[in-house]
N, CA, C and O atoms as CSV, one atom per row, in Angstrom:
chain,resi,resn,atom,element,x,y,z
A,1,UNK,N,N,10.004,-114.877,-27.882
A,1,UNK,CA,C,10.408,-113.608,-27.389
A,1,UNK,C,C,9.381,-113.130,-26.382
A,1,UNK,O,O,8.160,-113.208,-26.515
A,2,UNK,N,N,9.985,-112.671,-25.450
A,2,UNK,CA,C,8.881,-112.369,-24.032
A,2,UNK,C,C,9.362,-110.670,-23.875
A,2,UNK,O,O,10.472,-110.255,-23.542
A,3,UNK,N,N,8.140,-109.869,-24.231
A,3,UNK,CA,C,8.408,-108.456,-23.353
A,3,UNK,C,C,8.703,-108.578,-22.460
A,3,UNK,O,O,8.879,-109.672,-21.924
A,4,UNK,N,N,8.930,-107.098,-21.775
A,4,UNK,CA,C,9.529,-107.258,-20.266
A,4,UNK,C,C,7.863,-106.555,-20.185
A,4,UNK,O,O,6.987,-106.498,-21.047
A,5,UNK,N,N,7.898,-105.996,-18.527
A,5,UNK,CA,C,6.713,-105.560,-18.176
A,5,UNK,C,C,7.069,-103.999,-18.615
A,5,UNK,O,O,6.055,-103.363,-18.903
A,6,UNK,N,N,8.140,-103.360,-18.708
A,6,UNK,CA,C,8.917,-102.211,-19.251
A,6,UNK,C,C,7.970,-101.416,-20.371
A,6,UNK,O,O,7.397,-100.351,-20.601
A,7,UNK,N,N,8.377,-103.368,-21.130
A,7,UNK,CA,C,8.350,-102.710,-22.536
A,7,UNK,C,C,6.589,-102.455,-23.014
A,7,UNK,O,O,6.160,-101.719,-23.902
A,8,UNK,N,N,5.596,-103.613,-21.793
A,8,UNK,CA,C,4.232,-103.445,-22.019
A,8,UNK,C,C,3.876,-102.005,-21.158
A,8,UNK,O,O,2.813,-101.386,-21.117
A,9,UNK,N,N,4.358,-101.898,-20.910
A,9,UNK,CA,C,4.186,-100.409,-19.894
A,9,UNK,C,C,4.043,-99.098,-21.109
A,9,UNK,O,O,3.049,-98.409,-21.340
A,10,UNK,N,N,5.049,-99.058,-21.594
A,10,UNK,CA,C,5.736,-98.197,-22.602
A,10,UNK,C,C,4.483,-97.769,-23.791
A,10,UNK,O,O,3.848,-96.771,-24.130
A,11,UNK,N,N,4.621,-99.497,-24.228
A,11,UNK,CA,C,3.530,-99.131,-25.203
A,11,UNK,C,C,2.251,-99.034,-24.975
A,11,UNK,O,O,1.514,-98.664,-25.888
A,12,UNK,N,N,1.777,-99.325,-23.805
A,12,UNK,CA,C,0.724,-98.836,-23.334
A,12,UNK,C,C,0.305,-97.508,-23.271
A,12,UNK,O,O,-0.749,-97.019,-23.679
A,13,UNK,N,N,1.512,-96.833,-22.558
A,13,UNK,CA,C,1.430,-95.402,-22.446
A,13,UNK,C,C,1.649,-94.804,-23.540
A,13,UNK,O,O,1.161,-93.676,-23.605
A,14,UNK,N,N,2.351,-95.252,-24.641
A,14,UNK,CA,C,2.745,-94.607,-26.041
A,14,UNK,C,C,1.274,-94.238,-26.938
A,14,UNK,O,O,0.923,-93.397,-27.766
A,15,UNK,N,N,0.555,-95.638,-26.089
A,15,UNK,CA,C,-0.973,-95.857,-27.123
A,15,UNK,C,C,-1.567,-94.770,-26.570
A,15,UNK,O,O,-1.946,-93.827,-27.265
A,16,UNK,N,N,-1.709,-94.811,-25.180
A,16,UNK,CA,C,-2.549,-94.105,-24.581
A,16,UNK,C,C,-2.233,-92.397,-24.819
A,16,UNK,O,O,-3.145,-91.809,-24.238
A,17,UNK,N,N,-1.361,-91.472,-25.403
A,17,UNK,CA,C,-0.926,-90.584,-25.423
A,17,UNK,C,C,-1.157,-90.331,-26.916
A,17,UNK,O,O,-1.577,-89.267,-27.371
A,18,UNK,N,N,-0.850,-91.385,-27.612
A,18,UNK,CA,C,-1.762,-90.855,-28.856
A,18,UNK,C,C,-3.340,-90.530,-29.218
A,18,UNK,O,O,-3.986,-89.759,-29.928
A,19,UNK,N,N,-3.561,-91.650,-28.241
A,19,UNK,CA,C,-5.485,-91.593,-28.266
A,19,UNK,C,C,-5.594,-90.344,-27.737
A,19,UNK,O,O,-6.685,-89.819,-27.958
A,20,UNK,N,N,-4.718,-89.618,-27.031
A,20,UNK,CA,C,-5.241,-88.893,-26.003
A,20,UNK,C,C,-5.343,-87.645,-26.942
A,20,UNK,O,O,-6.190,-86.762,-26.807
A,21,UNK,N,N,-4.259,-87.684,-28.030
A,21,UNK,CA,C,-3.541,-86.154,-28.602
A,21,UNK,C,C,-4.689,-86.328,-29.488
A,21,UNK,O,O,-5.558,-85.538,-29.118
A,22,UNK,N,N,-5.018,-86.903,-30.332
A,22,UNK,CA,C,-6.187,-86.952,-31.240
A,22,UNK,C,C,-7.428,-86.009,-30.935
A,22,UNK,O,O,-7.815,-85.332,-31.887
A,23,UNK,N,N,-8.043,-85.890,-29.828
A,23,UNK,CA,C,-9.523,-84.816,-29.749
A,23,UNK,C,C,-8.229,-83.284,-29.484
A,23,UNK,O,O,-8.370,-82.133,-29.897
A,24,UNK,N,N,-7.145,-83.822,-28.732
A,24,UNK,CA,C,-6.659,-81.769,-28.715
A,24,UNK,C,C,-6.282,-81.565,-30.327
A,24,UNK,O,O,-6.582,-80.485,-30.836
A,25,UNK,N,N,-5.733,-82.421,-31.006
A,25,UNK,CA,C,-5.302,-81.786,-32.847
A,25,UNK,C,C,-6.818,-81.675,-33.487
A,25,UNK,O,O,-7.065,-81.013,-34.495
A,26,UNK,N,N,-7.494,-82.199,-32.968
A,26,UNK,CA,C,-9.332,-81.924,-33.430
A,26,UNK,C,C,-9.847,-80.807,-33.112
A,26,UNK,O,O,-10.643,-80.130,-33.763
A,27,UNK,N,N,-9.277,-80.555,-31.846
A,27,UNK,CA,C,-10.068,-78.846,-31.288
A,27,UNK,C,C,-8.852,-78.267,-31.740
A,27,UNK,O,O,-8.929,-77.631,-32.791
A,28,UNK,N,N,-8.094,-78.319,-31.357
A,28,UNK,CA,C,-6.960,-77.214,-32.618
A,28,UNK,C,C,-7.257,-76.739,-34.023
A,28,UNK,O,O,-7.544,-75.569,-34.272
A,29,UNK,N,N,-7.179,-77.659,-34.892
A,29,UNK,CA,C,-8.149,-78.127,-36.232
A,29,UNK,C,C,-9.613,-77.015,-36.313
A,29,UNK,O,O,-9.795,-76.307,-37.304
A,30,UNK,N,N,-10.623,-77.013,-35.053
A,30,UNK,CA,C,-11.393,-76.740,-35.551
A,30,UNK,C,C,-11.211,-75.368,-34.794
A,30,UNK,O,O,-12.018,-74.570,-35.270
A,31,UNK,N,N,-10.446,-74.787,-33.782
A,31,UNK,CA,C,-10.275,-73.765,-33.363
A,31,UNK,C,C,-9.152,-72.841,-34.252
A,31,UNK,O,O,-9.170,-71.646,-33.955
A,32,UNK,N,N,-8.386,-73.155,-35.079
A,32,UNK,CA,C,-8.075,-72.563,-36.324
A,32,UNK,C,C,-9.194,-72.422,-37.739
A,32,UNK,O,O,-8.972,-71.708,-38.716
A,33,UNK,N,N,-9.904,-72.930,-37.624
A,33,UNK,CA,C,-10.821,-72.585,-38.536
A,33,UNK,C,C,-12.065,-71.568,-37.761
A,33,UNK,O,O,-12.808,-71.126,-38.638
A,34,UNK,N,N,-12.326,-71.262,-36.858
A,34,UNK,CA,C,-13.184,-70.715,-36.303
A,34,UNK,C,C,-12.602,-69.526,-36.089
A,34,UNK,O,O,-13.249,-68.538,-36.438
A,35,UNK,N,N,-11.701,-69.390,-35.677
A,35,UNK,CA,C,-10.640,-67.983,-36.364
A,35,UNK,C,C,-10.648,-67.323,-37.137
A,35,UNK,O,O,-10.681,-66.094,-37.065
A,36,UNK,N,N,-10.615,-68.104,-38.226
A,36,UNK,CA,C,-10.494,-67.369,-39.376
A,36,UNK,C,C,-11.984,-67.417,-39.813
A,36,UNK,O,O,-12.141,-67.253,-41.022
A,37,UNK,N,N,-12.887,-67.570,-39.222
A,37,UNK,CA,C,-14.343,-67.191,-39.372
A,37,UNK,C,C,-14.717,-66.073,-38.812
A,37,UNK,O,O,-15.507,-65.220,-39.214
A,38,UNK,N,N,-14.020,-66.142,-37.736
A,38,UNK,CA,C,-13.982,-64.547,-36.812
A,38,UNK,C,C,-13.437,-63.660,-38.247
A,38,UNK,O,O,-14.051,-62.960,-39.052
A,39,UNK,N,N,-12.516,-63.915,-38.173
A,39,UNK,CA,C,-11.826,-62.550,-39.112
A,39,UNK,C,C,-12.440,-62.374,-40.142
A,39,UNK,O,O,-12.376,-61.224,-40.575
A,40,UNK,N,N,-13.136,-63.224,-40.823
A,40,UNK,CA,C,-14.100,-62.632,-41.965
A,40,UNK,C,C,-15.063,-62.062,-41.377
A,40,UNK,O,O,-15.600,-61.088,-41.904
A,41,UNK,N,N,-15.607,-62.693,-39.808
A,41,UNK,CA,C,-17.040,-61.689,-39.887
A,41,UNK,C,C,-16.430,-60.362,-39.017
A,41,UNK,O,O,-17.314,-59.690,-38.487
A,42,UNK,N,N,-15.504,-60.051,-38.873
A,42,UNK,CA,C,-14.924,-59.080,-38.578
A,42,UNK,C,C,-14.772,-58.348,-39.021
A,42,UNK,O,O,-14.924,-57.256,-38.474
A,43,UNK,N,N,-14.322,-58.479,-40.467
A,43,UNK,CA,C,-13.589,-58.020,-41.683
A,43,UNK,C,C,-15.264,-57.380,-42.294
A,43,UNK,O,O,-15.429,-56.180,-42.511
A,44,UNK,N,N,-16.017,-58.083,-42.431
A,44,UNK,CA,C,-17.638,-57.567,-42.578
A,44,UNK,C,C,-18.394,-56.592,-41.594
A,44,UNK,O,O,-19.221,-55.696,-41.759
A,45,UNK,N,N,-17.963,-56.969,-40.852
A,45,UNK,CA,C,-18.767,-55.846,-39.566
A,45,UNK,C,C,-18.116,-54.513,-39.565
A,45,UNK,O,O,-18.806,-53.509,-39.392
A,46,UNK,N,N,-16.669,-54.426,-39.769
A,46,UNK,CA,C,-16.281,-53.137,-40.392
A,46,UNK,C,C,-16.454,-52.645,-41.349
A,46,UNK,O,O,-16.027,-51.502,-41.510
A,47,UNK,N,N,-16.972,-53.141,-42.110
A,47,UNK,CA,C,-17.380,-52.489,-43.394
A,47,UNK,C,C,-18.715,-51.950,-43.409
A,47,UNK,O,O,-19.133,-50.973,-44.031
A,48,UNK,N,N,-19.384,-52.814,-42.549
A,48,UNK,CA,C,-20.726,-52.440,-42.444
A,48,UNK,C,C,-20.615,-51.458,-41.717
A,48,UNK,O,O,-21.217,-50.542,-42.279
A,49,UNK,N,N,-19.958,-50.931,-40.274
A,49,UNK,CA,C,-19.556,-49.821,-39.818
A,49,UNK,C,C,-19.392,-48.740,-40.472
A,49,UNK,O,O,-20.025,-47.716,-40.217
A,50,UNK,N,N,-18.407,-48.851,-41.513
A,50,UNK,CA,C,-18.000,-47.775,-42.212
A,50,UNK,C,C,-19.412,-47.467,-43.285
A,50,UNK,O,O,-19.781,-46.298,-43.389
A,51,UNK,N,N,-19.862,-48.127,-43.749
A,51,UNK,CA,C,-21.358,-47.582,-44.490
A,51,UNK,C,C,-21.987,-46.947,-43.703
A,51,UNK,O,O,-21.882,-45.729,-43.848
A,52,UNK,N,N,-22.997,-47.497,-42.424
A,52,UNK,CA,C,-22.948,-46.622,-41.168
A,52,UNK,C,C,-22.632,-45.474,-40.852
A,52,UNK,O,O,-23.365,-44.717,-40.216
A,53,UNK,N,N,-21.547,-45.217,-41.242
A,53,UNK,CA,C,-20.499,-43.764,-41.252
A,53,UNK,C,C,-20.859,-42.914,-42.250
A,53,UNK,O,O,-21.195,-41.736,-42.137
A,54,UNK,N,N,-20.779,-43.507,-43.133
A,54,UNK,CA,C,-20.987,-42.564,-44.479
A,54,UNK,C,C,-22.113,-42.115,-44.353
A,54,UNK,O,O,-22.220,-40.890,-44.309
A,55,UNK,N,N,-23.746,-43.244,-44.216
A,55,UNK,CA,C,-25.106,-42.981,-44.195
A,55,UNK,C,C,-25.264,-42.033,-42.684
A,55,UNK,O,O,-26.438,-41.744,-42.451
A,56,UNK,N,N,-24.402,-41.597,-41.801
A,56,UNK,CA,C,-24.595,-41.284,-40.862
A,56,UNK,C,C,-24.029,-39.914,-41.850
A,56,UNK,O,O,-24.922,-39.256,-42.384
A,57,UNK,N,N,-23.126,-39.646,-42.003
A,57,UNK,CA,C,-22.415,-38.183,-42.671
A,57,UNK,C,C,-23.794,-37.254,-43.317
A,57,UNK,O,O,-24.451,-36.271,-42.975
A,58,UNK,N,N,-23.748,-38.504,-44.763
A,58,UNK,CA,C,-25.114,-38.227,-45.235
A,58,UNK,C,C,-25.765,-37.381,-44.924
A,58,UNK,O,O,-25.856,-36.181,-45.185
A,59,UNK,N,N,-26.521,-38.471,-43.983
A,59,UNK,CA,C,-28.011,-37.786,-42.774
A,59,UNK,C,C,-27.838,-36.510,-41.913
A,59,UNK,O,O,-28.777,-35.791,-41.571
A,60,UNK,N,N,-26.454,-36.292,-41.579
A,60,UNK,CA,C,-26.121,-35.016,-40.903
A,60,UNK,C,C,-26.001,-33.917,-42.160
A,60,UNK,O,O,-26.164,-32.724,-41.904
A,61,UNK,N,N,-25.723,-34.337,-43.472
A,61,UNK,CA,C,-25.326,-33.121,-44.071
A,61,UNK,C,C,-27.318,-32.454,-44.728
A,61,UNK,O,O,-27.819,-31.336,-44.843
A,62,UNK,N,N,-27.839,-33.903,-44.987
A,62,UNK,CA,C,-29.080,-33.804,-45.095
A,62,UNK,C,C,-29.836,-32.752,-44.616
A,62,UNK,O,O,-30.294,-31.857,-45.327
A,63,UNK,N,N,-30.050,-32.899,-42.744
A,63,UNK,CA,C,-30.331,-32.657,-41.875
A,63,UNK,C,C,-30.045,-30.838,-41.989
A,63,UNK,O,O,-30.877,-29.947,-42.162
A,64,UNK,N,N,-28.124,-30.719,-41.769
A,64,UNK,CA,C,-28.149,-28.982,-41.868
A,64,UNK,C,C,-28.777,-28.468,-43.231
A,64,UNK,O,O,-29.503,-27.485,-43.082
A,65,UNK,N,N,-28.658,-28.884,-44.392
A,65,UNK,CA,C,-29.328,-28.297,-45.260
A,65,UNK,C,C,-30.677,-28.074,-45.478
A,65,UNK,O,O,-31.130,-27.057,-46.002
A,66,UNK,N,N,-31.503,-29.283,-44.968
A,66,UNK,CA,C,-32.637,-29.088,-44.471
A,66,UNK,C,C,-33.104,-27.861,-43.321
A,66,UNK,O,O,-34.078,-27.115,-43.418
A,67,UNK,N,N,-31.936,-27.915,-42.048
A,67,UNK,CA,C,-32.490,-26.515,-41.255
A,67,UNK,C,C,-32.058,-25.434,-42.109
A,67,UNK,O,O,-32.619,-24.443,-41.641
A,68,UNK,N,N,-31.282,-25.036,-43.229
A,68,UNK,CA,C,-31.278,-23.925,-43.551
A,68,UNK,C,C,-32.134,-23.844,-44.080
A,68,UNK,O,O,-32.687,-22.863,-43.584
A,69,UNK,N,N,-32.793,-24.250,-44.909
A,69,UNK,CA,C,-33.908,-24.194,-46.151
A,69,UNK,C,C,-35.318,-23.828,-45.023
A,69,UNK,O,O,-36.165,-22.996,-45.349
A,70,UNK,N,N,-35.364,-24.351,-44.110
A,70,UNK,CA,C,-36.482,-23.875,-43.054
A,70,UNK,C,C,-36.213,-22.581,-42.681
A,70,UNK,O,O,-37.155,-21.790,-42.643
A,71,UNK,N,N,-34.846,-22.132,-42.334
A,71,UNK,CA,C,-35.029,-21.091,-42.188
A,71,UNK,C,C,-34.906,-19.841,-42.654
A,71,UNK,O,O,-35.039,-18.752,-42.096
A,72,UNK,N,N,-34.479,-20.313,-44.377
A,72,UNK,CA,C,-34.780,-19.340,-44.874
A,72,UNK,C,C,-35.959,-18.690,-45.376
A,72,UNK,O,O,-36.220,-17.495,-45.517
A,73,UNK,N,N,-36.840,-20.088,-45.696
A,73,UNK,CA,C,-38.407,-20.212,-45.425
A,73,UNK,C,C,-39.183,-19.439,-44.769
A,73,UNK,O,O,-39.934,-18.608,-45.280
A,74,UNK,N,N,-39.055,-19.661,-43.586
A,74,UNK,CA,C,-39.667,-18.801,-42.255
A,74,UNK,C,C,-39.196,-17.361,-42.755
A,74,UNK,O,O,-39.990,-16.421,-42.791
A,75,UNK,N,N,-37.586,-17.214,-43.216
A,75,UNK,CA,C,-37.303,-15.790,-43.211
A,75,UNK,C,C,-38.598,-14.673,-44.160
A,75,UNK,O,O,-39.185,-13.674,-43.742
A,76,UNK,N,N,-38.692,-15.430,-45.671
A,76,UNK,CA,C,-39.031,-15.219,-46.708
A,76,UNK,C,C,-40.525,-15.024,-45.919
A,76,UNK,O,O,-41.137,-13.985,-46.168
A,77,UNK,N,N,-41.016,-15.825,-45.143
A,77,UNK,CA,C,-42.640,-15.856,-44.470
A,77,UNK,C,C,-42.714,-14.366,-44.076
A,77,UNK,O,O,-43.335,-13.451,-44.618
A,78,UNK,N,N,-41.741,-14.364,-42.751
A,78,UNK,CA,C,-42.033,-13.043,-41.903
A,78,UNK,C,C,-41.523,-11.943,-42.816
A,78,UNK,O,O,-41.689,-10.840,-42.296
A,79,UNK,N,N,-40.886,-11.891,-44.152
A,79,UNK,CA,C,-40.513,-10.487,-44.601
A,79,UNK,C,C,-42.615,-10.459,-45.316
A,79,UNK,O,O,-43.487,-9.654,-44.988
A,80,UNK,N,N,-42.698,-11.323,-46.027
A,80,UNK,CA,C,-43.648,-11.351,-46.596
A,80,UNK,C,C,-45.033,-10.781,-46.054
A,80,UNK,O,O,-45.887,-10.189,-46.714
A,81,UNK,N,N,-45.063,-11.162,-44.411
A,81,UNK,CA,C,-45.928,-10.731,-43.138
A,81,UNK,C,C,-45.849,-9.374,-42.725
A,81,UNK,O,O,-46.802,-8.806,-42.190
A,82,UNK,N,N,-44.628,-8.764,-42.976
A,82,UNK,CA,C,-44.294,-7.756,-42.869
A,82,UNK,C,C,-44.873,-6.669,-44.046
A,82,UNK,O,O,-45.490,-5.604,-44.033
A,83,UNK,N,N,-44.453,-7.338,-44.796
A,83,UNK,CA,C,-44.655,-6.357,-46.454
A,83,UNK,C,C,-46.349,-6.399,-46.478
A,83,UNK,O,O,-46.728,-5.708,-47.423
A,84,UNK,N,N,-47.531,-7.014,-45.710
A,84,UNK,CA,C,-48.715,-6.869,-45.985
A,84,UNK,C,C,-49.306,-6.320,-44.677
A,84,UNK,O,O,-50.499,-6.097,-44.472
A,85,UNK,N,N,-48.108,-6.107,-43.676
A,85,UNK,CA,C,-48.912,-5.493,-43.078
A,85,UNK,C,C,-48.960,-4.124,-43.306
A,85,UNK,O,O,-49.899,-3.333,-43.390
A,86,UNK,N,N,-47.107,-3.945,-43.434
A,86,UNK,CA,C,-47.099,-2.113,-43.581
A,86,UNK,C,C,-47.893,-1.134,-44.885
A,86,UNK,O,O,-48.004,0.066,-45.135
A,87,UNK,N,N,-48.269,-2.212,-45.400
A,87,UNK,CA,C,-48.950,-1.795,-46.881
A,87,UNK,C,C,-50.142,-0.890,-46.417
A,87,UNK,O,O,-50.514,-1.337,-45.332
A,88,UNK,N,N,-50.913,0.217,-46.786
A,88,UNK,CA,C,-52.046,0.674,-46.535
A,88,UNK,C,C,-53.076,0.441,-47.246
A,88,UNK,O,O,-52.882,0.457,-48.461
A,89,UNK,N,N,-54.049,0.241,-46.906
A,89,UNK,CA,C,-55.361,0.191,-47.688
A,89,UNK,C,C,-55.653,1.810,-47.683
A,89,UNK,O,O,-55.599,2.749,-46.890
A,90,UNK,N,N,-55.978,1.574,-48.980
A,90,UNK,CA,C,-57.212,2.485,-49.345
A,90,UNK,C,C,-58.627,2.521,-49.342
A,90,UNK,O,O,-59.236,2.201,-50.363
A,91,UNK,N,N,-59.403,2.977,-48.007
A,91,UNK,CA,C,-60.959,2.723,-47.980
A,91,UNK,C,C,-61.557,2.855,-49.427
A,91,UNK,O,O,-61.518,3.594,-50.410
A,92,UNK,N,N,-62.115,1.732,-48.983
A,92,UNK,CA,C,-63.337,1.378,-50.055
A,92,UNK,C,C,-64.430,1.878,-50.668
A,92,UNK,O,O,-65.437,1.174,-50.590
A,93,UNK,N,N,-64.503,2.775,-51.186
A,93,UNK,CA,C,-66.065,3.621,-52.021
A,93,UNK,C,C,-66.946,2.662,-52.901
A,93,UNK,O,O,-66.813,1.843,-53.810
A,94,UNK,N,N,-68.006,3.278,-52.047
A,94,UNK,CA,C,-68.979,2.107,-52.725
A,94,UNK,C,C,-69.870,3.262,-53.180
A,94,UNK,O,O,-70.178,4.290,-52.577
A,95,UNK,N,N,-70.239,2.790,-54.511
A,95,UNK,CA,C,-70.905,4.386,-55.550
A,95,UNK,C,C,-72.341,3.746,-56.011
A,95,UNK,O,O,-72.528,3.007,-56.978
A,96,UNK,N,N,-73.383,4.261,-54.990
A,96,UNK,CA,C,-74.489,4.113,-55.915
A,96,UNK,C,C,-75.289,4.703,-56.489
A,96,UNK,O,O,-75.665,5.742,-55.946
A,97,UNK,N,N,-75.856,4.360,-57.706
A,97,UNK,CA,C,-76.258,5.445,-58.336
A,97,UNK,C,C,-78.246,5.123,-58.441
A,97,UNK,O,O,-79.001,4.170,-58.637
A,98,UNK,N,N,-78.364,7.048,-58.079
A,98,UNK,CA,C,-80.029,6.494,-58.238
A,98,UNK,C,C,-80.519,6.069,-59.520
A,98,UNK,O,O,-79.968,6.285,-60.599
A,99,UNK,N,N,-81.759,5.352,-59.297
A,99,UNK,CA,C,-82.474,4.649,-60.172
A,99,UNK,C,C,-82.110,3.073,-60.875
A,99,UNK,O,O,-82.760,2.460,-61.722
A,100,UNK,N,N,-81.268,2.818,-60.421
A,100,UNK,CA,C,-81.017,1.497,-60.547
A,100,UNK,C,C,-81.526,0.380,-59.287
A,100,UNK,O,O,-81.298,-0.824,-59.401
């Protein structure tokens, strides 16, 4: 039995088209798995975001309660500054007595 030149043609190219498909189903293969590596670290980086968020809330609610407490502080200072200044002294008598 003798191929034709057809039929060596054919399978030549049949071979050659499989060798060929083999590295693209390999990067396919590994470009579906790298995907879904994205989406987990995706799926992580939002979460870590959202903690972020919260520790950011936090720190802001921190923060105003902290300026009130200063300024009620300061308030409590200057009434206090106030209350020693308007106060009067009473001069001082100093009593000595002879023979001592």
């Amino acid at each position: 039995m003798q191929a034709s030149p057809l039929d060596i043609f054919v399978l030549i190219s049949g071979s050659f088209s499989i060798v060929a498909a083999l590295p693209l189903i390999y990067l396919a293969l590994r470009g579906y798995r790298d995907g879904r590596e994205l989406r987990l670290v995706q799926h992580e980086v939002a979460a870590l975001m959202a903690e972020v968020r919260e520790l950011q809330h936090e720190m802001h609610h921190d923060q105003r309660v902290a300026a009130s407490e200063i300024v009620r502080t300061k308030e409590t200072v200057e009434r206090v500054a106030q209350a020693t200044e308007r106060r009067r002294r009473l001069p001082r008598l100093r009593l000595e007595f002879p023979g001592e």
